[in-house]
Structures are given as C-alpha cells and as structure tokens.
LUMPASE-267785 format. One record per residue (C-alpha): x, y, z. Coordinates in steps of 0.001 Angstrom, whole numbers. Example, Ala and Ser with C-alpha at 12.3 -4.5 7.8 and 13.67 -1.06 7.14 Angstrom:
<pts>
+---------+---------+---------+
|       x |       y |       z |
+---------+---------+---------+
|   12300 |   -4500 |    7800 |
|   13670 |   -1060 |    7140 |
+---------+---------+---------+
</pts>
This chain:
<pts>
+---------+---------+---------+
|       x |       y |       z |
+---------+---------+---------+
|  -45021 |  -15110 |    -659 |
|  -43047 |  -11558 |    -931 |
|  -39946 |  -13674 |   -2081 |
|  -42183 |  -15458 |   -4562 |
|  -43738 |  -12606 |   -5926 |
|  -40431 |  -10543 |   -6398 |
|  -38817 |  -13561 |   -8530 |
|  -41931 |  -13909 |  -11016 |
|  -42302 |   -9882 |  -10972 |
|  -38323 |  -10102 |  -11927 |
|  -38935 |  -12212 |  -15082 |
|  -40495 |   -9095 |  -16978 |
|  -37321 |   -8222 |  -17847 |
|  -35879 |  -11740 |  -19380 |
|  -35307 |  -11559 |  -22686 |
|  -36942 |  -14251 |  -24800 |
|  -34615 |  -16984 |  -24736 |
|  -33989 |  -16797 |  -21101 |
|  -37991 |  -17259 |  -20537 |
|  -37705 |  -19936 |  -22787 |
|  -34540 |  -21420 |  -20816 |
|  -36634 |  -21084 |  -17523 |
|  -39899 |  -22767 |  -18705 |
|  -37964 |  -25806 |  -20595 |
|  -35963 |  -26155 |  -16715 |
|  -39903 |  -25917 |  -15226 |
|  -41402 |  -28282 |  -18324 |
|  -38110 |  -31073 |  -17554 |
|  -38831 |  -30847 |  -13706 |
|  -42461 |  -31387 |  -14502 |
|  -42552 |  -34427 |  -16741 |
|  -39527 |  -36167 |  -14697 |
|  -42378 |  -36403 |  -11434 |
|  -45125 |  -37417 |  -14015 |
|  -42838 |  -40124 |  -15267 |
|  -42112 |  -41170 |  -11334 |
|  -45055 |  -40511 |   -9449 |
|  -48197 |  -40532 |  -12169 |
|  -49382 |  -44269 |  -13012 |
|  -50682 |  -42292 |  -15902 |
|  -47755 |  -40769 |  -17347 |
|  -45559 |  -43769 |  -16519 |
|  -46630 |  -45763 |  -18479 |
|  -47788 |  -43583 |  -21378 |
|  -43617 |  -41945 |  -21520 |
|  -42906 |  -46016 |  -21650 |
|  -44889 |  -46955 |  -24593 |
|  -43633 |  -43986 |  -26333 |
|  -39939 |  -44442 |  -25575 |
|  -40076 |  -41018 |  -23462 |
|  -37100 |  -41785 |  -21160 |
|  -35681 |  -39754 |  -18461 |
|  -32484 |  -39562 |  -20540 |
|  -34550 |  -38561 |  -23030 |
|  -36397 |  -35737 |  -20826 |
|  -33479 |  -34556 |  -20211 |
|  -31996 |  -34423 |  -23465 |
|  -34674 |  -32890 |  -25983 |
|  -35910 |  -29259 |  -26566 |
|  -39298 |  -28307 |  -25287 |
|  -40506 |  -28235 |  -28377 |
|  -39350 |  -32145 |  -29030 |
|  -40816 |  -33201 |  -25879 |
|  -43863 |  -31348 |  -26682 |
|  -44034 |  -33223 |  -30020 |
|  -43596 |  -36642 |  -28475 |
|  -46195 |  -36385 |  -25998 |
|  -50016 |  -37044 |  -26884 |
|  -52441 |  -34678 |  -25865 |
|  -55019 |  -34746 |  -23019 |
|  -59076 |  -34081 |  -23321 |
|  -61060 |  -32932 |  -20780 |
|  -62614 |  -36260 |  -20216 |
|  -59979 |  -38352 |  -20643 |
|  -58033 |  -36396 |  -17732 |
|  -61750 |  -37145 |  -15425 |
|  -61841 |  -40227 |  -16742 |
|  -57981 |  -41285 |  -15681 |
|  -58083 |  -38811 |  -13077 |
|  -56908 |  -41096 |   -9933 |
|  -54021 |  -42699 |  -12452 |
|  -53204 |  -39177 |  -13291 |
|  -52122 |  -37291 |  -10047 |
|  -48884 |  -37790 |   -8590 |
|  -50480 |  -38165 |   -4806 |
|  -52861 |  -40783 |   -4272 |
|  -54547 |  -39100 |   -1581 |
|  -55764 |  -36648 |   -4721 |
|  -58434 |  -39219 |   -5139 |
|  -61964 |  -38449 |   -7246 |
|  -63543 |  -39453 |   -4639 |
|  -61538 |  -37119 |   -2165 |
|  -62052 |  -33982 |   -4358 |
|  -66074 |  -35401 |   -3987 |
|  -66330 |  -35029 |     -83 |
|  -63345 |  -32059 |     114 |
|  -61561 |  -34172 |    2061 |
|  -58289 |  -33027 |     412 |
|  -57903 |  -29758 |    2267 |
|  -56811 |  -31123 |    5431 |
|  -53762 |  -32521 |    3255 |
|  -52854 |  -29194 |    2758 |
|  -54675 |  -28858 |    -873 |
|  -56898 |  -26008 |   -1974 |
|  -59487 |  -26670 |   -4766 |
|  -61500 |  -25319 |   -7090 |
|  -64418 |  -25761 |   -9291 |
|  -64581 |  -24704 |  -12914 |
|  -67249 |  -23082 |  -14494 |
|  -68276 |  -25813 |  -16297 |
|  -68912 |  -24105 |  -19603 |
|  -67337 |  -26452 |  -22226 |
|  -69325 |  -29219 |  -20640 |
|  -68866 |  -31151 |  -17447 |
|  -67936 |  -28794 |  -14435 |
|  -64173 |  -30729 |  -12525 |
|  -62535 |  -29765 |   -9472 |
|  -58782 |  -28953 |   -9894 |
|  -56468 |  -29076 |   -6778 |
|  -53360 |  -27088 |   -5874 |
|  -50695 |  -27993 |   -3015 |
|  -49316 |  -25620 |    -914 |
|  -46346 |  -25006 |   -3034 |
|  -48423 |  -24781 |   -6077 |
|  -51267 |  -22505 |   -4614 |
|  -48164 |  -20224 |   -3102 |
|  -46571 |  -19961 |   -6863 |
|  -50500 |  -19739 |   -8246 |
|  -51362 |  -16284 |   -5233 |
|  -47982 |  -14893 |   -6400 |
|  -48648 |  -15061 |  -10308 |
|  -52241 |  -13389 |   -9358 |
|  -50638 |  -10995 |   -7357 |
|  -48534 |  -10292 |  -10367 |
|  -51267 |  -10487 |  -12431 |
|  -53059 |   -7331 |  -10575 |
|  -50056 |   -5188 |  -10501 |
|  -49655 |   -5374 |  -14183 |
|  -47644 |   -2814 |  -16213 |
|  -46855 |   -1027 |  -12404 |
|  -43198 |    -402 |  -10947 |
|  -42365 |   -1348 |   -7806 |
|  -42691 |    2118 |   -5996 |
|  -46095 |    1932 |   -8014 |
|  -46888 |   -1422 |   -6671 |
|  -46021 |     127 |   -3063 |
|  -48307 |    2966 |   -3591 |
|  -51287 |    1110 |   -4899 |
|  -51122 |   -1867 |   -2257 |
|  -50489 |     886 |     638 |
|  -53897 |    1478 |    1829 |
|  -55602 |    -466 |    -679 |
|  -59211 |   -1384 |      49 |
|  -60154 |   -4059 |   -2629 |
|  -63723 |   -5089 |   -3720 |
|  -64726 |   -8388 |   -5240 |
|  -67954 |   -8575 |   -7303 |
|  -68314 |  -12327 |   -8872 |
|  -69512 |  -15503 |   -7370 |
|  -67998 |  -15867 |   -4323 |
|  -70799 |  -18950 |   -2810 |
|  -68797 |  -21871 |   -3558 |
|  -65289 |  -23056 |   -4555 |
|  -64664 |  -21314 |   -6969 |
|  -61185 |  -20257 |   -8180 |
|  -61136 |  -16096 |   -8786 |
|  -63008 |  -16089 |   -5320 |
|  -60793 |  -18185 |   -3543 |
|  -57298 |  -17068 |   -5211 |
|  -58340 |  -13563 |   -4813 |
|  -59274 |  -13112 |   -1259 |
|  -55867 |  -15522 |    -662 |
|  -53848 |  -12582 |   -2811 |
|  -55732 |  -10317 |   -1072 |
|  -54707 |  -11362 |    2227 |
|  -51058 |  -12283 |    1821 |
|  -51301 |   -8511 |    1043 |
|  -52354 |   -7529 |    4416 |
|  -55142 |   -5222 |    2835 |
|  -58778 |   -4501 |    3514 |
|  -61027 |   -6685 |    1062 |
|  -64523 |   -7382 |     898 |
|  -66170 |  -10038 |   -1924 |
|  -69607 |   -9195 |   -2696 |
|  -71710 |  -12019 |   -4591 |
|  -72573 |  -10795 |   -7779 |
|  -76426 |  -13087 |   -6815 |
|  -76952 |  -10056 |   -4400 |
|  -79638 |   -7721 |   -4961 |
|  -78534 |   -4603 |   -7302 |
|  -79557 |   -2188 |   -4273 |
|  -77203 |   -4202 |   -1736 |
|  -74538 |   -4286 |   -4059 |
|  -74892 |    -868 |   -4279 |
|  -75129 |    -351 |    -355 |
|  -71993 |   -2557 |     126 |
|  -69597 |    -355 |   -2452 |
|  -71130 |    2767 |    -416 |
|  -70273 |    1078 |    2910 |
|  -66697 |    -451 |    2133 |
|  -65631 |    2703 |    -314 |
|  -63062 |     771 |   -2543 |
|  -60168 |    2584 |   -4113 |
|  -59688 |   -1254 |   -6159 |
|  -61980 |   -3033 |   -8069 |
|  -61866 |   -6562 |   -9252 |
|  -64595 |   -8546 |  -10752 |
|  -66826 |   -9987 |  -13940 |
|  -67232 |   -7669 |  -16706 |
|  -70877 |   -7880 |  -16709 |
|  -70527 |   -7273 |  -13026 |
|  -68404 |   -4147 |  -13740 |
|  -70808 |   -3008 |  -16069 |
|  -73673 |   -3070 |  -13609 |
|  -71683 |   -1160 |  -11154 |
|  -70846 |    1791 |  -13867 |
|  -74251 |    2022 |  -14904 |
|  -74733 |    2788 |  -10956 |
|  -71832 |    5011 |  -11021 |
|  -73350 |    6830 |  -14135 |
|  -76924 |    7130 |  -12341 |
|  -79243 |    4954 |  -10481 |
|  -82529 |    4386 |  -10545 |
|  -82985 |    6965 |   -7988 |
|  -81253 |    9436 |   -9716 |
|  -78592 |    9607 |   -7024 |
|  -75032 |    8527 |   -8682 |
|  -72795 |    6249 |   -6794 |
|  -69421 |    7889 |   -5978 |
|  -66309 |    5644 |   -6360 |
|  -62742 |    6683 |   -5987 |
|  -60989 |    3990 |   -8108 |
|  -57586 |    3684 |   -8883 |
|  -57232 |      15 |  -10181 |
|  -59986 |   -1975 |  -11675 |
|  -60005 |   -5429 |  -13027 |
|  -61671 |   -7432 |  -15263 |
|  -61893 |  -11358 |  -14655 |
|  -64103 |  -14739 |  -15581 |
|  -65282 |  -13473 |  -18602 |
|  -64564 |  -12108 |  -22099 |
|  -63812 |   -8416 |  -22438 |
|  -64141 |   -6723 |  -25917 |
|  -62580 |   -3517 |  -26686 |
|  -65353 |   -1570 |  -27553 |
|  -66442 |   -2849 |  -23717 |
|  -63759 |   -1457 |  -21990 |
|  -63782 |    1819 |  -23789 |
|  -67567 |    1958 |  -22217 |
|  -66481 |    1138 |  -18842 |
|  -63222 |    2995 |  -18744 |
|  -65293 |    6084 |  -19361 |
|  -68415 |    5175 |  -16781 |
|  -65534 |    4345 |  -14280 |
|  -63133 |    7021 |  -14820 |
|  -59757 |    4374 |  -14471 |
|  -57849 |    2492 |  -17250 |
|  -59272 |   -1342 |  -16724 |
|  -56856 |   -4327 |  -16237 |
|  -58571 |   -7290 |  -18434 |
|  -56954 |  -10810 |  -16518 |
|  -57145 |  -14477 |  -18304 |
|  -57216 |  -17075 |  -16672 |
|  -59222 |  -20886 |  -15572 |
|  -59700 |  -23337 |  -12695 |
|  -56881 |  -25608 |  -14794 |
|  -54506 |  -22558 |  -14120 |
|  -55563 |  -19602 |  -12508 |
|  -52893 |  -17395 |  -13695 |
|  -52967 |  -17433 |  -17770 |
|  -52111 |  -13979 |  -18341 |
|  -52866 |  -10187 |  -17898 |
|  -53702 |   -7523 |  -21080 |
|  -53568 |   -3439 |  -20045 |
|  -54082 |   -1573 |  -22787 |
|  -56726 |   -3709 |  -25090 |
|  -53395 |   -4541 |  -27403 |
|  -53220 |   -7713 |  -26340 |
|  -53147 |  -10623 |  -23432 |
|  -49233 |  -11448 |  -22203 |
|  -49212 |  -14632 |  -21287 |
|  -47524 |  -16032 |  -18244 |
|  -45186 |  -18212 |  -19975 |
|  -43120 |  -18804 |  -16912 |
|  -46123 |  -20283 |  -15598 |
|  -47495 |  -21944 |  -18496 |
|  -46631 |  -23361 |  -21897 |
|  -49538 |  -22820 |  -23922 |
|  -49523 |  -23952 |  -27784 |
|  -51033 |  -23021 |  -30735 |
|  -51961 |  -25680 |  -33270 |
|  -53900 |  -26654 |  -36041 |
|  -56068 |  -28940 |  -34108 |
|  -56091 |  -26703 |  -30850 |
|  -54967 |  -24811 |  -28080 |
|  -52818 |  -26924 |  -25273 |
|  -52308 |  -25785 |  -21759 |
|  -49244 |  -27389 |  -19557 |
|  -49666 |  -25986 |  -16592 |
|  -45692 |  -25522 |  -15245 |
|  -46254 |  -25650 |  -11333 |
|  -49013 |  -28087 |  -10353 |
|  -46550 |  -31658 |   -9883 |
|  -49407 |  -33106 |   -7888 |
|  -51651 |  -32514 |  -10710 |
|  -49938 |  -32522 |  -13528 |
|  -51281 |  -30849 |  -16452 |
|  -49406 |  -31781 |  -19457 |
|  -50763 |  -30374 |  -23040 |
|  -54313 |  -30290 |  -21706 |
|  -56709 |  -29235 |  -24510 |
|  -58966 |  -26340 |  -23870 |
|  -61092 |  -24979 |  -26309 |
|  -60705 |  -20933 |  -26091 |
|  -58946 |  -19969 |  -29374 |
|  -56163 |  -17194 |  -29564 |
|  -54456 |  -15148 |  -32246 |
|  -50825 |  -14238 |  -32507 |
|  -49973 |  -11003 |  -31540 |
|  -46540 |  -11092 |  -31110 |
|  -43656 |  -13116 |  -29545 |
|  -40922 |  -10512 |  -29266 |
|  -41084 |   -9352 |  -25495 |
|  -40377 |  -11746 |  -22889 |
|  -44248 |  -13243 |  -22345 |
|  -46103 |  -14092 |  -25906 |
|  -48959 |  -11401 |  -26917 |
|  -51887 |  -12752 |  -27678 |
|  -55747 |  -12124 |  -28386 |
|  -58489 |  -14634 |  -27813 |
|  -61330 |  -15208 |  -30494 |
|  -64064 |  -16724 |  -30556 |
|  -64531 |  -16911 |  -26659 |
|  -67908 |  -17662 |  -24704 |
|  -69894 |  -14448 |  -24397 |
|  -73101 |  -14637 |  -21918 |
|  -75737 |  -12325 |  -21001 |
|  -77278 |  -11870 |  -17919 |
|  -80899 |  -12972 |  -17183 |
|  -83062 |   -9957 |  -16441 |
|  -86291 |   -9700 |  -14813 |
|  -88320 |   -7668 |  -12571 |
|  -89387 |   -7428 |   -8930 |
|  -92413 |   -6750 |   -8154 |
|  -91798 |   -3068 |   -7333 |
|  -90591 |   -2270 |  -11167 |
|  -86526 |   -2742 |  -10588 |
|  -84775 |   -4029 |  -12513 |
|  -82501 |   -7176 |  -11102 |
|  -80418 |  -10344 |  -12715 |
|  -79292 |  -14305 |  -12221 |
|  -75766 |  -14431 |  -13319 |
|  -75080 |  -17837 |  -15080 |
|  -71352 |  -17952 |  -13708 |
|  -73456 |  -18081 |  -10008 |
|  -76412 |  -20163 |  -10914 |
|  -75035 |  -22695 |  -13067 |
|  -72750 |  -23353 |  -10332 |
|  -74532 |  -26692 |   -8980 |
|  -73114 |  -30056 |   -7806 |
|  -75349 |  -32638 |   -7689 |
|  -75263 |  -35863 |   -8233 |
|  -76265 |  -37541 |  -11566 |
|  -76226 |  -34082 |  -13195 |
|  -73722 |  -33561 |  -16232 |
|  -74788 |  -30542 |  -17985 |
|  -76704 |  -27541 |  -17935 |
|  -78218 |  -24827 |  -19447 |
|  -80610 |  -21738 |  -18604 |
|  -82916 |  -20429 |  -21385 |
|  -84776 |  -16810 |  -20641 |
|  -88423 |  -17337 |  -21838 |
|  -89835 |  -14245 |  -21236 |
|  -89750 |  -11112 |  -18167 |
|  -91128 |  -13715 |  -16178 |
|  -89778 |  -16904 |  -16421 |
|  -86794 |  -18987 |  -17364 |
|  -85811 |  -22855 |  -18139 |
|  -83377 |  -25019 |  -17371 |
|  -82312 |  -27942 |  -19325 |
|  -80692 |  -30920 |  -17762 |
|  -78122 |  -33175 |  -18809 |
|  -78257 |  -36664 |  -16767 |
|  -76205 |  -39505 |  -16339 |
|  -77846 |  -42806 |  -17758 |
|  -80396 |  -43826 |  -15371 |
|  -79931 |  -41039 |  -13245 |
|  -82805 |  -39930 |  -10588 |
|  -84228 |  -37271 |  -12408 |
|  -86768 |  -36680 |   -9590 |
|  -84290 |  -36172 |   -6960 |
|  -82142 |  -33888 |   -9666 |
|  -85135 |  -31852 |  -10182 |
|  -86054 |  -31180 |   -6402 |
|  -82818 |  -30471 |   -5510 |
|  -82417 |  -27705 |   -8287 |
|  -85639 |  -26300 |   -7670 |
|  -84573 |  -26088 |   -3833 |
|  -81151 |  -24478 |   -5403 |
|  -82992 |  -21804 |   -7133 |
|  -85975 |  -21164 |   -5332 |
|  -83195 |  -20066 |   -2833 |
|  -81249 |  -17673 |   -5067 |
|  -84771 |  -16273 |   -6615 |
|  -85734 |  -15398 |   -2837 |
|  -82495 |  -14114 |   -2012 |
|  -83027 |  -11549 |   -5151 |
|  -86052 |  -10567 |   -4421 |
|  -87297 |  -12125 |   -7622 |
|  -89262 |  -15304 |   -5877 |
|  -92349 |  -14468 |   -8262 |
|  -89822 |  -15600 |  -10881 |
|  -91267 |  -19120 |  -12658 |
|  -88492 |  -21620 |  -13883 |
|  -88932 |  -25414 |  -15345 |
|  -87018 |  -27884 |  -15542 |
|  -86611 |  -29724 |  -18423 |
|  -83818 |  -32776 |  -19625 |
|  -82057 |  -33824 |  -22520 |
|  -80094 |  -36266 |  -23840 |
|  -77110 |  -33682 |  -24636 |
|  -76612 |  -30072 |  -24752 |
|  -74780 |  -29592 |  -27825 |
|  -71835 |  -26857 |  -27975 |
|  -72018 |  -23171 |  -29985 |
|  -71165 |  -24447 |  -33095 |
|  -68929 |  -21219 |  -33418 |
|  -67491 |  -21115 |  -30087 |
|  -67609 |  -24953 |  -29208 |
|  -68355 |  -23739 |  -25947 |
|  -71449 |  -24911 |  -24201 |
|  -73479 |  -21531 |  -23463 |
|  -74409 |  -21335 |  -20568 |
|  -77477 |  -19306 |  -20916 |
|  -80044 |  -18885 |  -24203 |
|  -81342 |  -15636 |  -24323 |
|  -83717 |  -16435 |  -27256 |
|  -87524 |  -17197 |  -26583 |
|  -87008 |  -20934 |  -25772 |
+---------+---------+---------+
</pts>
C-alpha cells in the first residue's frame, strides 16, 4: 500500500504529456483485457474493426473516438457479458457472494435513477485505498503527510450502515494507515453525534457537507448553550456538492481550511479541490471527457470491471489543463436538503436522504422522499412491472419505522405512495432524492 501510495503521490510532479503518456499505457492495458476477457467488449471492438494491432497503434484520443459509449442501463443490462471474471455475476453481487473471491463492493447512491453495485479486486481496491489516501493528503508534502498521519485520530460522519463506498474505502485508508478512526452514522441522533466527537476527540474530520455543517453549528453553540470543542487540523468534504460560499461558512465555524473530495461508487477516487479554485482530477486514475453530448468516465484500474467511457450525468467546466491533473469545476450537480423534524422534547433532529434512500429490496427501482410538513414525510415508489407492492411497502415501512425509532423521531408519520416513474430535475437530470416542497 506504502509503495502504491508513494508512486501515485509521485505523479504530481509529471508534466502534462508524461500524465498523458501514463494514462494512454493504463487506457491500452485496459481495453487489450476487455477485448480478451469481456464477451461484451469482444465482440463490440470486432464489429467496429477495433483490433489489438489497432489498440496498440492509435492515440487515446483515436481509441476514444472509435469506441461507443456506455449508459447506465445498458452496463446493468449487459452486466454479466461485461466483466472480465465470470464469477462477477449479477446474481453474485445480489447475495455478496463475491467477497470471498477476494472482491470488495459497493453500492451507489442511486441518485440518477436505479441504485448498482460496483466491484473492485484486490489489485483494484489496493490502487482505489491508495488514490483516497492521496486524495486526503492533498496539497501536503511528505514531512507534512508524516506529521498529519502521526497521531491522527480520524472521524467519519456519513452513512456508514451498508455498503457503501466513502464508508468502506475510508475506514480501509484509514486502516492501512495504522491510525485511530471511528465512523459515526450521520442517522444518529444530533446529541450522540455530539457525545461521540466529545468521546473520540478528532484532530481529522471527514464526512458529508451537510454533515459538516451540523457539526459546526455544534461547534458554534448547541442547544444547550455549551459549544463543542474540536481541535481540527484536516477536514474533508465528501458525497455531496460543496459551494464556495459553503465552505467559507464552515471554514470559519470550524476554524481549518476544508478539503472538498469528488468522487462515485463507479470510481471512488475522481479527484480532490483545496482551495475552492477548482477540482484536479485524478487523471492517472481516470480519463474523464468532456463532450457535447456528455461527460464519460473510463475508469483506468478496474480490468475485472471494466469501465470504458461510462456516461454519468454530473456536468463540469474547464478550468484549466496546464498542471499535470486537469482543473475542473462541476455545475449543475445534485444539491439535497436534509429532512427536519422534531422530537417530542422540542430538538431539533434530521433523516439524511444519502442514509434513508439507501434500500435494497426487491421489485423496487426508484425512490423519492417528499417533506410534507414538521410532522410527516412521503415516499414515492418506483416498481418493477408487476411487482409486489404490498411486500415493497411493508418492508419499507419496517426500514423506516427502524431509523425513525433509532432518532428518536418514531412520532414521525410517513406514506407510501407509487408511481409509474420519477422523472429527473429537469436542470440537473439528476433524480432528487428528496422534495422539500409541500407535497
């Protein structure tokens, strides 16, 4: 991991050709396996006259050219002709029976429609921790790097109950480190957040901006008047847009310059912004393109699950291409907001829709929470076609009966409602996740 880390910490200083040397060697390597190991791939390079000669032979920018890209659904849909290990079945990423083959996986958020597992290898997840790794020691030295990670005692506040991907590659990063790291479930009571900060006393923070943004309004003063007292010297932002006018307010409740990380369950480690000028982008990791119909990912180090000009729908401007990674700043991204209510004592608590929309059950496509007023929400169901909407609806109101109670908030009334299709943001094309307006 150490060795790992060093050689992507090295590539700072490429200059841009040589980074663009390096991910053309990564982008060859990659599409040579697809074309010999993906059922997929083979026979989509044949049709197109992609040959290995031919791999071998044209610029990254030819071979990007040449190669159709990939939708969401199309890479669910072809899924087990996709991957390069047969083992890497749907079916196997179902029952998460791919872990004892050495795979890790994780489950994205879901929030441009139907929530996929992706799945790392060993090598790939070793290459992934080391670019996160990276990713938190941003704009630091290496005697800085030293000084931070000596002694470090990291927090985690996101959602941490399930597979997710900034849970699991954190606490990994975290302990190829050797440090002291707690994750704290963002679906926790305020108050025991609170407690758990005071217990654990981290020096390094990492978590959702809206998470952040609870815990420096606690900093600043809680409801008992009593401040909490943190002694930060890193704190990161993850999982969620971050505006600049947002970090200034944070920066100043939390007394440290934030670290804003991008980055998805398709590839974990996008890129890393320190300054609100702009989001470097691991291009050593990933070739992501701008185009008139889109933003493509190919994700550089996942052979088993090859990612090769995926489309995802965030949407980034230009900054700059002169250093060795490309500068960029997203637009447009998803923005959510928290679902407040009250307990019955007068405080203040929230659902966070990156923790409750995280459901897998069966028959359900979609989802999406609407806050109807201080006392109740919806949710509105997508199903598959002839899908047993009983059974869906007892097993969510199980689901969040359970994370109601665990808040404190069980006097909280939901319904369920379904749908034929939840539609996009027509500005975003994201699906929101939650509807704040009066439903």
């Amino acid at each position: 991991m150490l060795k790992e880390f060093l050689s992507l910490y090295s590539h700072k200083n490429f200059s841009r050709k040589k980074m663009e040397r390096y991910a053309h060697k990564k982008l060859v390597r990659l599409l040579l396996v697809a074309a010999k190991k993906s059922a997929y791939y083979k026979n989509l390079f044949e049709n197109i006259g992609l040959s290995k000669a031919k791999i071998k032979s044209l610029s990254t920018k030819e071979l990007l050219s040449r190669i159709p890209p990939i939708s969401k659904k199309t890479f669910l849909d072809c899924y087990d002709s996709i991957v390069t290990d047969s083992r890497l079945s749907k079916d196997a990423l179902a029952s998460g029976s791919v872990e004892r083959f050495g795979y890790t996986q994780v489950h994205s958020s879901g929030s441009t429609g139907t929530p996929a597992f992706f799945a790392y290898s060993r090598s790939a997840w070793k290459t992934l921790t080391a670019g996160l790794l990276r990713g938190a020691f941003w704009g630091l030295n290496l005697l800085q790097i030293f000084r931070l990670a000596h002694g470090a005692r990291v927090a985690y506040i996101a959602a941490v109950d399930g597979p997710y991907g900034g849970a699991i590659g954190v606490a990994s990063g975290m302990k190829a480190l050797g440090v002291k790291f707690l994750a704290i479930d963002v679906n926790e009571p305020i108050e025991k957040i609170r407690t758990s900060l005071e217990d654990f006393s981290p020096n390094v923070l990492i978590g959702y901006p809206s998470a952040l943004k609870i815990i420096a309004g606690l900093a600043d003063e809680n409801s008992s008047g009593k401040k909490l007292e943190l002694n930060l010297r890193r704190v990161a932002s993850c999982g969620e847009p971050f505006s600049s006018s947002f970090r200034t307010v944070l920066e100043k409740s939390l007394g440290v310059e934030i670290l804003n990380y991008y980055g998805s369950s398709e590839s974990l480690a996008l890129g890393a912004d320190l300054d609100g000028s702009g989001i470097e982008l691991f291009d050593d990791l990933n070739i992501i393109e701008r185009t008139e119909d889109g933003i493509f990912l190919t994700c550089l180090y996942n052979l088993e699950q090859p990612l090769i000009r995926y489309k995802i729908s965030d949407t980034h401007e230009l900054v700059s291409e002169d250093g060795a990674f490309t500068k960029i700043r997203p637009v447009n991204c998803r923005s959510e907001d928290l679902l407040w209510f009250c307990d019955k004592k007068g405080n203040r608590d929230f659902l966070h829709p990156l923790s409750v929309e995280g459901f897998c059950i069966q028959g359900l496509l979609d989802y999406q929470f609407s806050k109807c007023s201080d006392s109740h929400f919806c949710i509105t169901c997508e199903t598959k076609t002839n899908a047993n909407k009983e059974k869906i609806s007892s097993q969510l109101k199980e689901e969040l009966s359970k994370i109601l109670e665990r808040k404190n908030l069980s006097w909280v009334e939901f319904c369920i409602e379904f749908t034929d299709r939840i539609k996009p943001d027509s500005r975003t094309g994201k699906k929101r996740l939650v509807v704040t307006e009066a439903a």
